[in-house]
C-alpha positions, 0 to 999 in steps of 0.5 A: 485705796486712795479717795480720788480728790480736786488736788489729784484731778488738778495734778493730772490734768496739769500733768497732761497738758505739760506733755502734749505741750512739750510734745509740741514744742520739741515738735516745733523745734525740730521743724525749725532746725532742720528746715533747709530754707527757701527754694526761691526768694520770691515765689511770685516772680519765679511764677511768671515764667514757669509754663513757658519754660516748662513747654520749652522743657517738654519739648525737648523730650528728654528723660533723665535716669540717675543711678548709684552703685557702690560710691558712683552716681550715673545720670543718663540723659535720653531722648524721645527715643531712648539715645542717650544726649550730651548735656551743656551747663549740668549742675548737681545738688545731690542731697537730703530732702529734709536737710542740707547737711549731707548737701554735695554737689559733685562734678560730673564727667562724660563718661561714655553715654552717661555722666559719672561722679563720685560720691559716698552716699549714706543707706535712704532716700536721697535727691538729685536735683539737675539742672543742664542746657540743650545745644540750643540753650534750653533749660533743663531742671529736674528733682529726682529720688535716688534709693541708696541701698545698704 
């Protein structure tokens, strides 16, 4: 058996902070790559009004109920009582949460109580972010998840 001596310790020691160090900086890498960026420029300003716009929100009682089927994406818009409600304005960004390459946003049409597009969508967890306007113009935002299974 071979004497454990300073030469060996060192290479050991030296050889762990290597990898916890090139663990951290894979780690680090990946985080910036892949980061999909800001949601708004200025946090502070986008701030100010967000109670009032989230009591107009509440107001209107809407729930939204996203839905995927075989290359299809329903959204159901209802009210407080359960019927469904024609939208003004929707936009769409159906895509990952950790990244923007799979990003789409596709064009919804009316099609009988819920608005349908279509979309090819990859197994796993997706998010649909909806933005739509009431009759009287109240603004309407939503993130939902969506669960693609294979």
């Amino acid at each position: 058996m071979t004497e454990l001596k300073g030469k060996h310790v060192l290479a050991i020691t030296v050889s762990a902070f290597a990898v916890i160090i090139g663990v951290n900086l894979t780690l680090a890498f990946k985080a910036v790559s892949t980061f999909p960026g800001l949601e708004v420029d200025n946090s502070y300003v986008a701030s100010q009004g967000f109670n009032a716009r989230k009591a107009a929100q509440e107001a209107l009682g809407w729930t939204l109920a996203p839905s995927y089927d075989a290359g299809r994406i329903d959204l159901a818009f209802l009210d407080r009582d359960g019927l469904p409600i024609a939208v003004k304005d929707l936009e769409v960004l159906v895509g990952r949460t950790t990244s923007t390459a799979a990003d789409a946003r596709p064009q919804f049409m009316l099609a009988g109580d819920v608005y349908t597009a279509l979309l090819d969508l990859d197994q796993g967890k997706w998010m649909v972010k909806v933005t739509a306007r009431s009759a009287d113009g109240t603004l309407f935002e939503q993130r939902s998840e969506l669960f693609v299974r294979g």
